[in-house]
BABAKOL-302295 format. One record per residue (C-alpha): residue number from 1; residue in one letter; x, y, z. Coordinates in steps of 0.05 Angstrom, whole numbers, plus 32768, in hexadecimal, padded with zeros to 4 digits. Layout:
residues N
NODE     n   res     c1     c2     c3
NODE   NUM     A      X      Y      Z
...
end
This chain:
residues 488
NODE     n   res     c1     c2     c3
NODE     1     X   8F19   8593   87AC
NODE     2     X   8ED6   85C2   87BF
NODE     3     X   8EA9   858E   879F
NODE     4     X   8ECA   8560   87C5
NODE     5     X   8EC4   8578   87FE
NODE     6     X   8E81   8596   87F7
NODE     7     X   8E67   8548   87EE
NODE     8     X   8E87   8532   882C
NODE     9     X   8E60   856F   8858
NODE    10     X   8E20   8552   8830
NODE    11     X   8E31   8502   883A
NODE    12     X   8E2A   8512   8883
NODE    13     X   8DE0   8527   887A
NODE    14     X   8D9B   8502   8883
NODE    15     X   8D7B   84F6   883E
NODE    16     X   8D51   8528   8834
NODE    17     X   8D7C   8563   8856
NODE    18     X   8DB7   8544   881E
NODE    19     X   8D7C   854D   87D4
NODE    20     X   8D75   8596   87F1
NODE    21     X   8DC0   85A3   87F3
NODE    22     X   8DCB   8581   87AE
NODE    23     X   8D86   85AA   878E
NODE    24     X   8DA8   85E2   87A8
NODE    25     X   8DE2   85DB   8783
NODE    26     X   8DC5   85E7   8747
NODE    27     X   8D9B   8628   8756
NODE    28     X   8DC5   8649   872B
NODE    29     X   8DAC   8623   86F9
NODE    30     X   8D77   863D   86ED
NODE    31     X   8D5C   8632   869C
NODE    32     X   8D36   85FB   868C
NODE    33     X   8D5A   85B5   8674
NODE    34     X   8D3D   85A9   8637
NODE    35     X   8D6C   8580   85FA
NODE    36     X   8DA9   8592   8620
NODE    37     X   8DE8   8570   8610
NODE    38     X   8E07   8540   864C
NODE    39     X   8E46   8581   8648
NODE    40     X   8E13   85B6   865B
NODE    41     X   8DF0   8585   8693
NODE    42     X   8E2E   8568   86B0
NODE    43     X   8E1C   859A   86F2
NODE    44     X   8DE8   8562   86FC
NODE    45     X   8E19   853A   871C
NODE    46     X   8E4E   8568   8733
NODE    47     X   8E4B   8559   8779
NODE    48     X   8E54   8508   876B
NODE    49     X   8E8B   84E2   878A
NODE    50     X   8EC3   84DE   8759
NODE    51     X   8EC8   84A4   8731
NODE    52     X   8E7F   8492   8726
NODE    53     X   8E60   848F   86E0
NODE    54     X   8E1D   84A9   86D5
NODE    55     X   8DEF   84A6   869B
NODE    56     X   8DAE   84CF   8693
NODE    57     X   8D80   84D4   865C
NODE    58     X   8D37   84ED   8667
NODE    59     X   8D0A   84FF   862F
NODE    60     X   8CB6   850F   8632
NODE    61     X   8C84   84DB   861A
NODE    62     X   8C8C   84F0   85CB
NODE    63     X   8CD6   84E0   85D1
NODE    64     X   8CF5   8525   85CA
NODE    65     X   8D39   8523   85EC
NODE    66     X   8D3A   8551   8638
NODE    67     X   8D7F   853B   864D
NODE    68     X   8DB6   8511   8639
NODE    69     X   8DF4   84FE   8661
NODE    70     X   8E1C   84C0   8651
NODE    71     X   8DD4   84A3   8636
NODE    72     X   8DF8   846F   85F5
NODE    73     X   8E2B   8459   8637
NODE    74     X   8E24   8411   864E
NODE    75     X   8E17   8409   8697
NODE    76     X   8E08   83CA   86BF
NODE    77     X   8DBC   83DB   86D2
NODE    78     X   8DB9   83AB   8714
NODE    79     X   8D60   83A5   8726
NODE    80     X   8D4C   83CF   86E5
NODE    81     X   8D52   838F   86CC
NODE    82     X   8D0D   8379   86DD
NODE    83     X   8CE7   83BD   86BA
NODE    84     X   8CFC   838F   8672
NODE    85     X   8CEF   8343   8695
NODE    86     X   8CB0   835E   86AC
NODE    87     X   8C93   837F   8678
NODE    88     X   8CB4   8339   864C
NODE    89     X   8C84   8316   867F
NODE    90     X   8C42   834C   8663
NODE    91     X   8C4C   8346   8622
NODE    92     X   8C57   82FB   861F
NODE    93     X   8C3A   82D7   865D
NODE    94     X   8BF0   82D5   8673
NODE    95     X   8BF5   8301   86AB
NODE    96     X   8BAE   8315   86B8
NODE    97     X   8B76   82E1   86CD
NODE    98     X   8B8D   829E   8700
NODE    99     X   8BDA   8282   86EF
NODE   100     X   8BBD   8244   86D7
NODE   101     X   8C09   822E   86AD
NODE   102     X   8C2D   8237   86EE
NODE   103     X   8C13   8219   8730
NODE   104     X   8C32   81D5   8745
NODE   105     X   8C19   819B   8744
NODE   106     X   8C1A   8154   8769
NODE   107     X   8C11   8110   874E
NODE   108     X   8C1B   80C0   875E
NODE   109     X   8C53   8098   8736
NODE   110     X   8C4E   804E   8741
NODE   111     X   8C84   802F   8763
NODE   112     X   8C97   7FEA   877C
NODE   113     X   8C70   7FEF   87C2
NODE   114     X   8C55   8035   87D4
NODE   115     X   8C4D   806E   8794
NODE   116     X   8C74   809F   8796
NODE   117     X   8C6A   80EB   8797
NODE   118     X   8C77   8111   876C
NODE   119     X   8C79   815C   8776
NODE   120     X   8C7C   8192   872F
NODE   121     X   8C87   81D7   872D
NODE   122     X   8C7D   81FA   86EE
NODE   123     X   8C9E   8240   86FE
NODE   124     X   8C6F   825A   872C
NODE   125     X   8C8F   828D   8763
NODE   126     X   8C63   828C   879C
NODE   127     X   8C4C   8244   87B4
NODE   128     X   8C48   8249   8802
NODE   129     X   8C55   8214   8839
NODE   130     X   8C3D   824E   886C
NODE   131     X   8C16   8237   88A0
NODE   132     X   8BE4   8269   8898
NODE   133     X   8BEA   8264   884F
NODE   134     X   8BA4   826F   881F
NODE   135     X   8BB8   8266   87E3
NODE   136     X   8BE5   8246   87BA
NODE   137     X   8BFA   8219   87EA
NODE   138     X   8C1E   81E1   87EE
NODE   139     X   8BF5   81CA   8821
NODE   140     X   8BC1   81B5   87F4
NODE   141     X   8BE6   8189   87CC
NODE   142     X   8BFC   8162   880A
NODE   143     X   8BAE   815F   8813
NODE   144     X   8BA0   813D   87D2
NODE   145     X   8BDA   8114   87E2
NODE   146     X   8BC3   80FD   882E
NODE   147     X   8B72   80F2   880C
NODE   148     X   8B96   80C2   87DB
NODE   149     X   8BCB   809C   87FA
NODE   150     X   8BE4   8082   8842
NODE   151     X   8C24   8069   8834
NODE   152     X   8C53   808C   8802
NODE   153     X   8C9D   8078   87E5
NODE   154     X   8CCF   80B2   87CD
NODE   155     X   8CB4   80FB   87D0
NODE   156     X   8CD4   811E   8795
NODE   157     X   8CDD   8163   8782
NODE   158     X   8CD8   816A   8736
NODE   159     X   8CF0   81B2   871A
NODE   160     X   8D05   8193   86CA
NODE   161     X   8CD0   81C7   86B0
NODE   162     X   8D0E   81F4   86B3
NODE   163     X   8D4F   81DE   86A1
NODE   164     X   8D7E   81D9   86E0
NODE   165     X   8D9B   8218   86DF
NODE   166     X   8D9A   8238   872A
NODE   167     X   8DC4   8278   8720
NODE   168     X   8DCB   82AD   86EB
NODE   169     X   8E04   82B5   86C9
NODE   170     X   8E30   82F4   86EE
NODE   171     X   8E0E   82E8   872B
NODE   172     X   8E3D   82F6   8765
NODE   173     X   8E42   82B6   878A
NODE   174     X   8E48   82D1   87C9
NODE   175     X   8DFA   82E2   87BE
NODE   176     X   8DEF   8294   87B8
NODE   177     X   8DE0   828D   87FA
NODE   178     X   8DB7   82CD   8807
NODE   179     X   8D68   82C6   87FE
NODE   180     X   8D81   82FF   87C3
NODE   181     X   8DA4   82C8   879D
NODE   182     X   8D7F   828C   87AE
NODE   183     X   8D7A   8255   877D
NODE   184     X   8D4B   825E   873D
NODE   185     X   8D1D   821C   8732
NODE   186     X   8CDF   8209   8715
NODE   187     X   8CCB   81EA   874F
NODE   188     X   8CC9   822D   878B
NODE   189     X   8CAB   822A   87CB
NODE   190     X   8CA9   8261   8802
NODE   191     X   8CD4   8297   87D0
NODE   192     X   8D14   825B   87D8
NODE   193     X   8D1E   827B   8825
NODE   194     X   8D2D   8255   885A
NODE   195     X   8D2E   8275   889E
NODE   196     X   8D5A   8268   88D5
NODE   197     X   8D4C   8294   8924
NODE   198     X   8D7E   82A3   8959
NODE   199     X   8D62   82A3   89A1
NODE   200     X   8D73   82CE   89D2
NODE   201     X   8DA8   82C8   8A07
NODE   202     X   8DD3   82F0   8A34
NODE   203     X   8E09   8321   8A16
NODE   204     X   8E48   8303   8A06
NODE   205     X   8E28   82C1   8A03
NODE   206     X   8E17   8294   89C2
NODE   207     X   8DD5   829E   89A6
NODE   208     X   8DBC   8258   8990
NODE   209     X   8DA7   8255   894E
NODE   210     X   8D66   8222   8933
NODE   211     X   8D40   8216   88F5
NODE   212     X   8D11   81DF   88D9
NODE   213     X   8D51   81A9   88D6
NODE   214     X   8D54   81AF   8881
NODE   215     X   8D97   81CC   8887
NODE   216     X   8DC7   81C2   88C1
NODE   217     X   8DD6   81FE   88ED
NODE   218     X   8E14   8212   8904
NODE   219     X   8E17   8252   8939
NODE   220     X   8E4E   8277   8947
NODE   221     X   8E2D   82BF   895A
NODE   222     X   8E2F   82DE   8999
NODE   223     X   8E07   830E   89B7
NODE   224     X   8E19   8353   89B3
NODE   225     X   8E04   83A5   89AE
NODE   226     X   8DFD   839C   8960
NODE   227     X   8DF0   836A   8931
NODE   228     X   8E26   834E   88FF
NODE   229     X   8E20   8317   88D9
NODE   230     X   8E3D   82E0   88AC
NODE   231     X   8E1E   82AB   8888
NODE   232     X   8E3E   827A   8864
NODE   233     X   8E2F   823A   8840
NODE   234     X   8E5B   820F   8816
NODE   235     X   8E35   81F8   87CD
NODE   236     X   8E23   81BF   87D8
NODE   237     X   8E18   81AC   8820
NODE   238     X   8DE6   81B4   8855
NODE   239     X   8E0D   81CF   8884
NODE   240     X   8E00   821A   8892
NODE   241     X   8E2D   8244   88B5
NODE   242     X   8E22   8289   88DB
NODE   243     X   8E4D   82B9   8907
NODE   244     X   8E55   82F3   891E
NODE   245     X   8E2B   8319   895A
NODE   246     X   8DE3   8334   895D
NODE   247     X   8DCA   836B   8988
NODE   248     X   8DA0   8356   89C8
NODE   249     X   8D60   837B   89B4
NODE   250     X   8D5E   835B   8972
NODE   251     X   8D4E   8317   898B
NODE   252     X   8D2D   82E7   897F
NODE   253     X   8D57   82F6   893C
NODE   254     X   8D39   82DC   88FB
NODE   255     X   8D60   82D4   88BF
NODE   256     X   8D4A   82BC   8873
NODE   257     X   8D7F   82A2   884B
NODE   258     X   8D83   8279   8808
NODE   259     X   8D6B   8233   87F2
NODE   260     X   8D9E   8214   87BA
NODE   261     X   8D74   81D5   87AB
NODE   262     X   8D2E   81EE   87A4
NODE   263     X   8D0A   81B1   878B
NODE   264     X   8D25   818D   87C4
NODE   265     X   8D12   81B8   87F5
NODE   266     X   8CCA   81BB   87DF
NODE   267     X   8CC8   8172   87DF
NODE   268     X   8CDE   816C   8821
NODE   269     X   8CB2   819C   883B
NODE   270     X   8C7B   8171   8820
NODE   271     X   8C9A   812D   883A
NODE   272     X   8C94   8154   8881
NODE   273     X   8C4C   816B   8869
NODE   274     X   8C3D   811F   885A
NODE   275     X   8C4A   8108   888F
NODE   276     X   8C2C   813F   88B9
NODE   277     X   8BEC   8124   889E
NODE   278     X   8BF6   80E3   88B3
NODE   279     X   8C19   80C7   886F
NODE   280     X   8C4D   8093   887E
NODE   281     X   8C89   80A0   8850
NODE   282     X   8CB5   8066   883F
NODE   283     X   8CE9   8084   8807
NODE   284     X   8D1E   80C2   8808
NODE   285     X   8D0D   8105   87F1
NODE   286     X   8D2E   810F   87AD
NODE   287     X   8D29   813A   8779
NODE   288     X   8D22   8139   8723
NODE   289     X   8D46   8177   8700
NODE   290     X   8D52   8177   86B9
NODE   291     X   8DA6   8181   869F
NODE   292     X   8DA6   81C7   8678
NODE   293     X   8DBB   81B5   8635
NODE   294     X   8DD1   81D4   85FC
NODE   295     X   8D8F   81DD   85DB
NODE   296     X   8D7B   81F9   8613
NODE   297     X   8DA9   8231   860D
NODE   298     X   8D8F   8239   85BF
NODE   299     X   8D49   8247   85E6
NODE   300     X   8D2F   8201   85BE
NODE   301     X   8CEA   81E2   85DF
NODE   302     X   8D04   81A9   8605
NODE   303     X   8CE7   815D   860F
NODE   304     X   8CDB   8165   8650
NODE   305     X   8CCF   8120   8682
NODE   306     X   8C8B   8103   8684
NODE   307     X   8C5F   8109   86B8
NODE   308     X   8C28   80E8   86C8
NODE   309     X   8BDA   8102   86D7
NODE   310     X   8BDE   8135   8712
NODE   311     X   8BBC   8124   8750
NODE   312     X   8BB5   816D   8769
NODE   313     X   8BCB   81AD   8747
NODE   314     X   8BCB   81F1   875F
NODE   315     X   8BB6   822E   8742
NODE   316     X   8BDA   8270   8752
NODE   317     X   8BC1   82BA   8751
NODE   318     X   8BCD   82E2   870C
NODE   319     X   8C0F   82EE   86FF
NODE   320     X   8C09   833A   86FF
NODE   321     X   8C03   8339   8748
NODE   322     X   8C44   8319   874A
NODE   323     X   8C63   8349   871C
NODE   324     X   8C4B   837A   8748
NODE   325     X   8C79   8364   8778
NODE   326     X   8CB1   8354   8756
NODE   327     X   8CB2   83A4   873E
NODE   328     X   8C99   83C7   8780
NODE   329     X   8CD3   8394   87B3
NODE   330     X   8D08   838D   8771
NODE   331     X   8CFB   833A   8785
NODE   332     X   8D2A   8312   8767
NODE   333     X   8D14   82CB   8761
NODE   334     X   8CD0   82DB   8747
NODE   335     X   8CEE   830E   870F
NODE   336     X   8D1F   82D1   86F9
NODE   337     X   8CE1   829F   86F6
NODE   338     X   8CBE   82D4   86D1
NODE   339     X   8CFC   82D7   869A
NODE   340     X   8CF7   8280   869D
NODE   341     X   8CAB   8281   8693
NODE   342     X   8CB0   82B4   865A
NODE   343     X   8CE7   8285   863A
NODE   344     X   8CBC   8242   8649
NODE   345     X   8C86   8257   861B
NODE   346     X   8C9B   8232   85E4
NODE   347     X   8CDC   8234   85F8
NODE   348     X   8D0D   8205   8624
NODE   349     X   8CFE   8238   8661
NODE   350     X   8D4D   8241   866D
NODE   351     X   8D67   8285   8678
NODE   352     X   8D83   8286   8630
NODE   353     X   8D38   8277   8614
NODE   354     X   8D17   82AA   8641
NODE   355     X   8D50   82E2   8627
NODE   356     X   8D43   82CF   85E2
NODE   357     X   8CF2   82EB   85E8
NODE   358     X   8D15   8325   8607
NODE   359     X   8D3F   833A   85D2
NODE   360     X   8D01   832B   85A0
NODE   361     X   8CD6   8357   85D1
NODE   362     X   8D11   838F   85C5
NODE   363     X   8D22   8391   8586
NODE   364     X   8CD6   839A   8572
NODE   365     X   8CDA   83CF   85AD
NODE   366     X   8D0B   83EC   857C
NODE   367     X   8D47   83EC   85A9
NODE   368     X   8D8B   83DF   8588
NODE   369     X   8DB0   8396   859E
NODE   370     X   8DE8   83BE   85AA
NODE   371     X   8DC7   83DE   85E3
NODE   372     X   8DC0   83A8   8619
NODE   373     X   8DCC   8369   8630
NODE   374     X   8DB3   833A   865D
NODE   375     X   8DCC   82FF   8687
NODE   376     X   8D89   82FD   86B7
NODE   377     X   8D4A   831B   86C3
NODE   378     X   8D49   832F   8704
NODE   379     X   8D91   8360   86FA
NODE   380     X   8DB7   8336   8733
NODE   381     X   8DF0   832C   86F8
NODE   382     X   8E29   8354   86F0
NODE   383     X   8E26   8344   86A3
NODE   384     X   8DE8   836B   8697
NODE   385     X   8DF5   83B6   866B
NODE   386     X   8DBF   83E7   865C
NODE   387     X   8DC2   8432   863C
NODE   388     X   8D99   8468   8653
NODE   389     X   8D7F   8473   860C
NODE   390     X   8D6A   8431   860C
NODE   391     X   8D49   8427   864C
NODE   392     X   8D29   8467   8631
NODE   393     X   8D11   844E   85F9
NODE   394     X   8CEF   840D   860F
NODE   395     X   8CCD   8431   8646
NODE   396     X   8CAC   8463   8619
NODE   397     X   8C9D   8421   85F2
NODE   398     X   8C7C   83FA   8621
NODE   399     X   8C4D   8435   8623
NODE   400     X   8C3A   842C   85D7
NODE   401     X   8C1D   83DE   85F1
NODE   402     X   8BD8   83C7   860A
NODE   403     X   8BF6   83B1   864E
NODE   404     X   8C26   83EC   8656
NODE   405     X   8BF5   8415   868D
NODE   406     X   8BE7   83DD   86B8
NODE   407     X   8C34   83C7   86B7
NODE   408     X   8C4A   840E   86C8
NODE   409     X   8C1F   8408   8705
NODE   410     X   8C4B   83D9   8725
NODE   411     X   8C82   8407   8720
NODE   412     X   8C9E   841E   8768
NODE   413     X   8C79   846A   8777
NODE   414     X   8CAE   849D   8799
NODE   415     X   8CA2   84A3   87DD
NODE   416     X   8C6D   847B   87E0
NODE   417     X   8C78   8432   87CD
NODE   418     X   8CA4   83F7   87C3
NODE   419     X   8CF4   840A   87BB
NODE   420     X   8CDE   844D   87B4
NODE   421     X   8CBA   8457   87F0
NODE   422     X   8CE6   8481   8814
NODE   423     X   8D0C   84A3   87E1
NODE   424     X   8CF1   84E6   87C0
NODE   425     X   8CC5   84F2   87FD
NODE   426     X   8CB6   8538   880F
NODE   427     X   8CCE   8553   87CE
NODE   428     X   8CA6   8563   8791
NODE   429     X   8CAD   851C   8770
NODE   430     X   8C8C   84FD   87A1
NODE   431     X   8C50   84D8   878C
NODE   432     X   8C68   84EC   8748
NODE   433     X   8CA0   84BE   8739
NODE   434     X   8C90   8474   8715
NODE   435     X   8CD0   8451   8715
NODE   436     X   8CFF   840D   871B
NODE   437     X   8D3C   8415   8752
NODE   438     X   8D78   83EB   874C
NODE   439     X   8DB1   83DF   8775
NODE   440     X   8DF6   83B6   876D
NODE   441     X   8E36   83BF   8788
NODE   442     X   8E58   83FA   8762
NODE   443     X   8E14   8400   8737
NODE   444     X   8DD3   8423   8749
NODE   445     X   8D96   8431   8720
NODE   446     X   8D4F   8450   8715
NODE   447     X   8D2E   8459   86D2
NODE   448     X   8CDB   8465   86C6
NODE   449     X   8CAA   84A6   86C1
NODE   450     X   8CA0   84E3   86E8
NODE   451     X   8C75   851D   86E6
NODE   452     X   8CA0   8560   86E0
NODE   453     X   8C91   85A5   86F3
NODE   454     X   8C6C   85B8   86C2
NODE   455     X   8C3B   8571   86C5
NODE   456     X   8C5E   854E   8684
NODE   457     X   8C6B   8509   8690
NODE   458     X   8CB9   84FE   8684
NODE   459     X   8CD8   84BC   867D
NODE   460     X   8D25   84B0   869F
NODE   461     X   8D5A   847F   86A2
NODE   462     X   8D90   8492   86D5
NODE   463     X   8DC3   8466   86DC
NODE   464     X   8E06   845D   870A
NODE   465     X   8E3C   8438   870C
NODE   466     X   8E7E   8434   871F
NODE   467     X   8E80   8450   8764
NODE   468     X   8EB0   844E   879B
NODE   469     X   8EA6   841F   87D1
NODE   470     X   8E77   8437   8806
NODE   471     X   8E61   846D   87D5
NODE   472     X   8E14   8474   87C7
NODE   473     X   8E02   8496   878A
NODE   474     X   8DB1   849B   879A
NODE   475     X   8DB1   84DB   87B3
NODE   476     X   8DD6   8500   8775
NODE   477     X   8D9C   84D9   874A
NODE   478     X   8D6A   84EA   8768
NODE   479     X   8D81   852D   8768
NODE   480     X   8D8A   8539   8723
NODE   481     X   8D43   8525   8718
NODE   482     X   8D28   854E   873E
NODE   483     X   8D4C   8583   8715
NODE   484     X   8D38   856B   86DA
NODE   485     X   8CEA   856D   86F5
NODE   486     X   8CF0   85A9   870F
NODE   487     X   8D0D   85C9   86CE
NODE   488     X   8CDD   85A6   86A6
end
């Protein structure tokens, strides 16, 4: 009942006023942590709300064992996901020097009249219709298009370097329509966001909602003291649905939401492009996706449709800037690309084909099957299981490999950067803490490196899951790490 109690005084806390209270909890602890068992470091996470699981297992770069709590348990590791699609994507993609597999491309397919258009995507995350877009732009491609051609039949989006398969499996579909969940395709422009404003208006009256016309809008918000939304759109349609109310000073109110047909939305972006540019467009914008089959859940190299000679293709930045991203803002869509590209190298590109070169990459990491398992790489599925051990040991692994520096620099840096950038600050791991977050409902993780006390580098998986609802079990992680540091 007192630890009960004491965690509701500390709930109503800011952040940083709530580590000190925790840290303080265990001054009486006072002798270093080294190889204790999880029964003599359960005070880690003493104050915890009851009913969450925890798992903690933190060893120094040679692999000798600091603590253990819970670290052979199985726990749904939500964004720590991407530290194993992301290092699949060093050791097996070309990630340094211009993306020269993945840009997409345009090209002319005769037709009875006008050629058609045909628009590729080869797994490429960051293609741009921006108007102030510099490079990799789609843009150019309507360019090469408009310097070829004045009159044009169908405009179609053609994504069949990937198998159509939009959503990982355990994906909660309410994320579906969330730019979180959007639809995974070969074929991606603008991150698969499309945005949608409401403009102001009086309190109490409707704010009138407006996008670019690809989806049809449907407002039912008013205007308010605080903003509430709901957005809701059945698979399927076009028809987009939001209520709810939004606080005056917000507006105009900006929202980014998912696309579930990429390929056709790129296309039809380019139709618009076209004809921007002075191209008339006789046809429909349509797209080409390729059935997933059962070979392409054995991860077998596909026949994939012929194309013809490309008019125009793009060429996007090195990958590793991308994975940069994907680590430092936990991005979704580009981690699942990365998992489909890994698979598509020699493979079918299918999620199955891209999880198969991650289980290759683990086992020679020498971490047992029986450890994990995957569903997607970006951690957005429930199905996912890690151990702490394991995490453990595949981080001190991807230390042992010629890309392993350069991918632990786009870890997140406590209190400085990324998903980290305001956690740890003002503490003694700030600066000092390398690590992936990840956050699900009822599951909440952060594994990587940090520099303790005594200036050993110490690598951590701390896991959660399991928690109440409206429970938060970041600050009783970071708090045990800092214990661990600090003893250490």
């Amino acid at each position: 009942m007192a630890r009960h109690a004491r965690a509701a005084s500390v709930r109503g806390m800011n952040r940083s006023s709530r580590l000190a209270a925790l840290l303080g909890a265990f001054a009486f602890c006072s002798s270093p942590l080294a190889a204790q068992s999880g029964q003599e470091t359960s005070h880690l996470f003493a104050d915890a709300e009851a009913g969450t699981r925890f798992g903690l297992h933190v060893t120094d770069e040679a692999g000798r064992e600091i603590v253990s709590i819970a670290a052979d348990d199985r726990f749904v590791p939500a964004s720590n996901t991407k530290l194993y699609t992301t290092a699949l994507a060093f050791e097996t993609l070309s990630v340094e020097g211009p993306d020269e597999r993945g840009g997409a491309s345009v090209s002319l397919r005769p037709a009875a009249g006008a050629p058609d258009v045909i628009l590729s995507g080869f797994g490429d995350a960051r293609l741009s219709s921006a108007a102030d877009c510099e490079v990799d732009c789609l843009a150019e491609l309507a360019d090469s298009v408009a310097a070829t051609v004045r009159t044009v039949g169908d405009v179609v989006g053609d994504d069949s370097y990937f198998p159509d398969e939009r959503w990982p499996g355990g994906m909660s579909w309410n994320n579906m329509v969330t730019r979180y969940g959007t639809a995974i395709s070969a074929l991606t422009v603008d991150d698969n966001e499309w945005t949608f404003t409401l403009s102001p208006a009086p309190v109490g009256e409707r704010a009138e909602a407006s996008g670019d016309g690809y989806y049809t809008l449907r407002s039912a918000v008013t205007v308010g003291n605080s903003t509430d939304l709901m957005t809701m759109r059945q698979p399927g349609t076009d028809i987009l649905r939001v209520a709810g109310t939004v606080a005056q000073d917000a507006l105009p109110y900006r929202m980014r939401l998912g696309v579930e047909d990429p390929a056709r939305r790129a296309a039809w972006l380019l139709r618009n492009m076209l004809e921007d540019r002075g191209v008339t467009v006789t046809g429909s914008v349509t797209v080409r996706h390729r059935p997933l089959t059962p070979a392409d859940e054995a991860g077998a190299e596909p026949v994939r449709p012929p194309r013809g000679p490309a008019l125009a293709k793009l060429t996007p930045p090195p990958l590793s800037e991308d994975i940069l991203r994907v680590n430092k803002e936990s991005q979704n869509l580009h981690a699942e690309l990365l998992l489909r590209r890994a698979g598509a190298a020699g493979g079918s590109g299918s999620v199955a084909s891209g999880l198969l070169k991650e289980e290759a990459m683990l086992d020679r990491a020498g971490v047992e099957r029986w450890r994990y398992d995957f569903a997607d790489g970006s951690g957005m599925s429930n199905y996912n299981r890690v151990t702490p051990r394991g995490t453990v040991a595949f981080l001190r692994w991807t230390q042992t490999r010629p890309w392993g520096a350069a991918w632990r620099e786009t870890l997140p840096v406590a209190g400085v950067d990324g998903t980290l950038a305001r956690r740890f600050e003002g503490t003694p791991l700030e600066g000092k803490l390398f690590a992936k977050t990840g956050s699900l409902n009822g599951a909440s993780a952060l594994s990587g490196f940090l520099i303790a006390a005594s200036g050993r580098t110490l690598i951590f998986s701390v896991l959660a899951n399991d928690m109440p609802a409206g429970v938060s079990a970041t600050d009783d992680m970071d708090a045990a790490l800092l214990r661990v540091a600090a003893a250490n």
